[in-house]
C-alpha positions as CSV (number, residue, x, y, z in Angstrom):
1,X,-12.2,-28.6,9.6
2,X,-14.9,-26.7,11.2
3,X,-13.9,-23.0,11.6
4,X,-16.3,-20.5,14.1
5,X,-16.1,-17.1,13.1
6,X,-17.2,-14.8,15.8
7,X,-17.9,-11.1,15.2
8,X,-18.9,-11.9,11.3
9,X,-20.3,-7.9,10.9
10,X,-17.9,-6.1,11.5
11,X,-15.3,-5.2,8.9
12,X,-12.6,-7.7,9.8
13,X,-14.9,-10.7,10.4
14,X,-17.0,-10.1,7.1
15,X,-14.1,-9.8,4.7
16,X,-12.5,-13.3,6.3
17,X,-15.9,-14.6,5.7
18,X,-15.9,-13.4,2.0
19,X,-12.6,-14.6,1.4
20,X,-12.7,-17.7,3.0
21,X,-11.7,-20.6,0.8
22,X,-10.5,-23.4,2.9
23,X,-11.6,-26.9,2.8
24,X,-14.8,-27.7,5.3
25,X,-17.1,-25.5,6.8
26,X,-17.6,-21.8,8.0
27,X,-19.8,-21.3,11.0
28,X,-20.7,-17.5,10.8
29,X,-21.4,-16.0,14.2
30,X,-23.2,-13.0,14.8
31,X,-24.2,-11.3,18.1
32,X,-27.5,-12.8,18.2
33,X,-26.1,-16.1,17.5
34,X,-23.1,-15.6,20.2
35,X,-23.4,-12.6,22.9
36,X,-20.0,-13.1,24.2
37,X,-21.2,-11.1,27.4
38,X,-24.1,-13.4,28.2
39,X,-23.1,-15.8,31.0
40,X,-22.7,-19.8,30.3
41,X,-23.3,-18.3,25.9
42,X,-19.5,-18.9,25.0
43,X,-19.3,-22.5,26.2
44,X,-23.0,-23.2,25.2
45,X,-22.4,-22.3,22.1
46,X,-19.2,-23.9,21.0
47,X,-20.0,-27.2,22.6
48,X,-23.0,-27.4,20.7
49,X,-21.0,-26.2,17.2
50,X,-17.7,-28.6,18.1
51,X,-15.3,-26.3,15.7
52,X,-11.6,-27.1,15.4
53,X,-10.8,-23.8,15.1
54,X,-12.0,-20.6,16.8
55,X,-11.5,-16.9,14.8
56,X,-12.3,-14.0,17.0
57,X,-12.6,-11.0,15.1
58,X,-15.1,-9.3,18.2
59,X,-13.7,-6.5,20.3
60,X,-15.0,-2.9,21.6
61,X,-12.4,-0.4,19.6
62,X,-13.8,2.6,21.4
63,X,-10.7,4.1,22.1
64,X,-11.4,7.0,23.8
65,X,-15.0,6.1,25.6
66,X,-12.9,3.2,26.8
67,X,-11.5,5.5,29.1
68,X,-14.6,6.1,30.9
69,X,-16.1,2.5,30.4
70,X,-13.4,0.0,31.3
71,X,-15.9,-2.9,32.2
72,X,-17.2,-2.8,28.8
73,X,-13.3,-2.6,27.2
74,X,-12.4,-5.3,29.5
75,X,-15.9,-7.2,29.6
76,X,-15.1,-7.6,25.6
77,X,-11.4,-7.4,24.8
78,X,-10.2,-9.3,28.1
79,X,-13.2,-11.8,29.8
80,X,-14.7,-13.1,27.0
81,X,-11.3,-13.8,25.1
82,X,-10.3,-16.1,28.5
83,X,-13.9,-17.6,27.8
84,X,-13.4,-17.9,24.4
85,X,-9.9,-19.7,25.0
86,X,-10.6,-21.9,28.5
87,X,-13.5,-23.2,26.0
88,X,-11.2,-23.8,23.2
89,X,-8.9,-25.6,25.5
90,X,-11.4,-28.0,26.6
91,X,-12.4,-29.1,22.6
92,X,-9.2,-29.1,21.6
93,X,-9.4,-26.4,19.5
94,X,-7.3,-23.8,17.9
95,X,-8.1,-20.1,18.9
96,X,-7.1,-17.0,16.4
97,X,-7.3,-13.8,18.4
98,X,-6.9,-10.4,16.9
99,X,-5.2,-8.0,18.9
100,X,-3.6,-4.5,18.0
101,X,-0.6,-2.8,18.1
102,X,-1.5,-0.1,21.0
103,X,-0.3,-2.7,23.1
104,X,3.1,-0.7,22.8
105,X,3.2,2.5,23.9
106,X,5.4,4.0,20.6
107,X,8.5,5.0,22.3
108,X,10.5,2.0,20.6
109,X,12.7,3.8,17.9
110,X,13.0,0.6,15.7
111,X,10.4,-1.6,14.8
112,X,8.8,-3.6,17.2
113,X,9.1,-7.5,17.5
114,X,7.1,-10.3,19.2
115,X,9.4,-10.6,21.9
116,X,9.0,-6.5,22.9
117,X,7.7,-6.0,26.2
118,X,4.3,-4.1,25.4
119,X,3.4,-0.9,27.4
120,X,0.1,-0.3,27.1
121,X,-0.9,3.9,27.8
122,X,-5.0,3.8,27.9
123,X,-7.4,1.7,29.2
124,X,-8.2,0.0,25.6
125,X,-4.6,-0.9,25.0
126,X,-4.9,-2.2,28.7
127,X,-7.9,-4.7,27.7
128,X,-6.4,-5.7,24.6
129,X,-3.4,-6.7,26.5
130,X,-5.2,-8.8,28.8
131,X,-7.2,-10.4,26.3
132,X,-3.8,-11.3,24.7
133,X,-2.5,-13.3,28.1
134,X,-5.5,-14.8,28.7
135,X,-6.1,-16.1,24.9
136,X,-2.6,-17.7,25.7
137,X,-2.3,-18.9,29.3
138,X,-6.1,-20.6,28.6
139,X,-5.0,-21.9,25.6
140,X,-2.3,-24.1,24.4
141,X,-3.3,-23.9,20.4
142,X,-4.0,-20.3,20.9
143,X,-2.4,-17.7,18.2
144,X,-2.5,-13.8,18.6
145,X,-2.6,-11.5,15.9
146,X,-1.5,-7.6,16.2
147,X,-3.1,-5.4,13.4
148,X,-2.4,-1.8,13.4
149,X,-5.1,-1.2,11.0
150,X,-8.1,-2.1,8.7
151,X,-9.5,-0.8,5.2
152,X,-11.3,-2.5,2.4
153,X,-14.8,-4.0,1.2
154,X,-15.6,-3.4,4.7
155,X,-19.4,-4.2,6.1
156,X,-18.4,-1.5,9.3
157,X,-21.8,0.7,7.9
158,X,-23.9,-1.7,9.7
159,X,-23.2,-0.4,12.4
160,X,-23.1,3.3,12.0
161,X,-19.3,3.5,11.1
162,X,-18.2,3.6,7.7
163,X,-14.4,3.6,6.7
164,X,-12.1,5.5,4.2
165,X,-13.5,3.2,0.8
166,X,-17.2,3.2,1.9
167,X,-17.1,6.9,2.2
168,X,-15.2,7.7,-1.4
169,X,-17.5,5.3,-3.2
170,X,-20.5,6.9,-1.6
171,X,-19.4,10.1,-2.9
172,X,-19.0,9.1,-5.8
173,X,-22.1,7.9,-6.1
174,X,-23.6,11.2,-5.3
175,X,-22.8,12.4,-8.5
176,X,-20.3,15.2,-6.6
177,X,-17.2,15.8,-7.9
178,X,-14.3,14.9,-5.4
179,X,-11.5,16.6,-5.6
180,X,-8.3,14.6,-5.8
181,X,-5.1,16.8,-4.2
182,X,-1.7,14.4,-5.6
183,X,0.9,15.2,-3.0
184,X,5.0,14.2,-3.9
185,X,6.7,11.5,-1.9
186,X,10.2,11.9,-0.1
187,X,12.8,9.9,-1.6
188,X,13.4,6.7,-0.3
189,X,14.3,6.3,4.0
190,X,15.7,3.1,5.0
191,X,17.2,1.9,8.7
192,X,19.1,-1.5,8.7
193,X,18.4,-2.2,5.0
194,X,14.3,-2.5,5.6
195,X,12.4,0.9,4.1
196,X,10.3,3.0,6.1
197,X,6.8,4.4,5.4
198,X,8.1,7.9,4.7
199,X,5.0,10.4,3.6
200,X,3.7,13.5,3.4
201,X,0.0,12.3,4.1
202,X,0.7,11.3,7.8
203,X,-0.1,15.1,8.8
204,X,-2.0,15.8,11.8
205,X,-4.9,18.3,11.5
206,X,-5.3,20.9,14.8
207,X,-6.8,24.0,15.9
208,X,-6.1,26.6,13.5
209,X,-2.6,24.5,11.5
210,X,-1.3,21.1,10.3
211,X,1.5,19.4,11.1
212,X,3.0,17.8,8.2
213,X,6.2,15.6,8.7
214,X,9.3,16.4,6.6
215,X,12.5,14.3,6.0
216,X,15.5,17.0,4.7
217,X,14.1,16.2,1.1
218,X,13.9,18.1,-1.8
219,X,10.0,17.6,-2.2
220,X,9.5,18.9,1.8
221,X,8.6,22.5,0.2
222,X,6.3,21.2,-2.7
223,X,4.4,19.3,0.1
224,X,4.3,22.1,2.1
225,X,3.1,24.5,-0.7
226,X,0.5,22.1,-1.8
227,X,-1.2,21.5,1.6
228,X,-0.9,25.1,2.6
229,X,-3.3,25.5,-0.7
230,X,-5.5,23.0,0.7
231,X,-5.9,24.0,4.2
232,X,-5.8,27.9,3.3
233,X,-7.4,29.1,6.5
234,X,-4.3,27.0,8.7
235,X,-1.1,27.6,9.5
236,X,0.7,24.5,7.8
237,X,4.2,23.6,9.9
238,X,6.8,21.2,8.7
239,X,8.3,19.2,11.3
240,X,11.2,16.8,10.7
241,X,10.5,13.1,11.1
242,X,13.1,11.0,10.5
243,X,13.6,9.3,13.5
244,X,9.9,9.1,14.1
245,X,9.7,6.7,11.2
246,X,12.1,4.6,13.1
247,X,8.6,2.9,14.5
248,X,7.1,2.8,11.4
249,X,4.6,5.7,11.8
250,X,4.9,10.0,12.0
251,X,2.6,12.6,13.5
252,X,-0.9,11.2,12.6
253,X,0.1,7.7,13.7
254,X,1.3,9.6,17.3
255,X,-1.8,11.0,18.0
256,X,-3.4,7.6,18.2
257,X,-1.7,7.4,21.6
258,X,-1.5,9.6,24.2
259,X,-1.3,9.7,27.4
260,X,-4.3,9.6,30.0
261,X,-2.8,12.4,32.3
């Protein structure tokens, strides 16, 4: 087994390069060694490596500038995926794509499956929808994988992001003291037998209040108070949510997708 890793500095790529632990060889790709927008560099490159497998953990995840560069989105997420795969089909590889689950556009009220149609609402949900067909029409071994999100020992600072862990150790480092707020949890929600992320931390910060979700439980006040302690200068406003859990998110997760007009 000879496995290509492509995108190894970002967060995803470097921890499945730390944790890697199958039997053969890792071929860690960075952009210098692999420019995935450089013409002739995808088949160059792979021809010359020969993997049997092919993990793409590269994208553009700008979601918002996407909307006002869609070459790059699609130059990334959709072109150099078909590359990647018409490449893999001709070595007989086996592609791994990573894709995400804005290809849905959130209206489902249970959660979603494989077989869902997606419904992509911005132009970076668009690209990572193409990327997804092409990976598979270009590819017979090809597999897609839809990730909603990523934390962890994440290498992201190289590139002048940083995520949730990076940020509370670096505090922590500073000597500060960080001040930990402990907020109650709902009791148990449950549709068809499978629980359902129900919490008081998916609230959604605005202009001048918060939105915190509720669920017709005795702790909805105590999360109220408590956050209404933290944010003192907003208005904090409960609203209920328990048919917005159906898709496995609340108000925080909604705001990841709106629509362009």
């Amino acid at each position: 087994m000879r496995c290509a890793l492509i995108g190894v500095t970002g967060q995803l790529g470097h921890d499945l390069a730390r944790t890697f632990d199958l039997p053969g060889e890792l071929v860690r790709l960075t952009r210098s060694e692999l420019d995935l927008l450089a013409p002739g560099a995808v088949g160059r490159v792979l021809r010359e490596i020969r993997p049997t497998h092919v993990v793409n953990c590269a994208a553009y995840n700008l979601v918002d500038r996407a909307e006002d560069e869609r070459d790059a989105a699609f130059a990334v997420n959709a072109d150099a995926v078909g590359a990647l795969a018409e490449t893999c089909e001709g070595l007989g590889a086996t592609l791994i794509h990573f894709s995400t689950d804005y290809v849905f556009d959130g209206a489902k009220r249970t959660p979603y499956t494989e077989d869902d149609a997606p419904a992509p609402l911005g132009v970076y949900a668009a690209s990572k929808l193409a990327g997804e067909r092409l990976a598979l029409e270009r590819c017979r071994r090809a597999f897609v994988i839809r990730v909603c999100g990523l934390y962890g020992v994440g290498q992201s600072a190289t590139a002048g992001r940083t995520n949730f862990v990076e940020t509370m150790l670096r505090l922590a480092a500073s000597g500060k003291p960080l001040r930990v707020v402990e907020l109650p949890m709902p009791g148990p929600v449950s549709f068809q037998g499978r629980r359902l992320p129900a919490s008081y931390a998916n609230f959604y910060i605005a202009n001048g209040l918060v939105l915190v979700p509720t669920f017709n439980d005795k702790n909805d006040r105590l999360a109220l108070n408590i956050l209404a302690e933290v944010f003192s200068d907003r208005e904090v406003v409960g609203i209920y949510c328990g048919d917005l859990i159906w898709g496995f998110g609340a108000i925080h997760c909604m705001t990841q997708q709106q629509p362009a007009a």
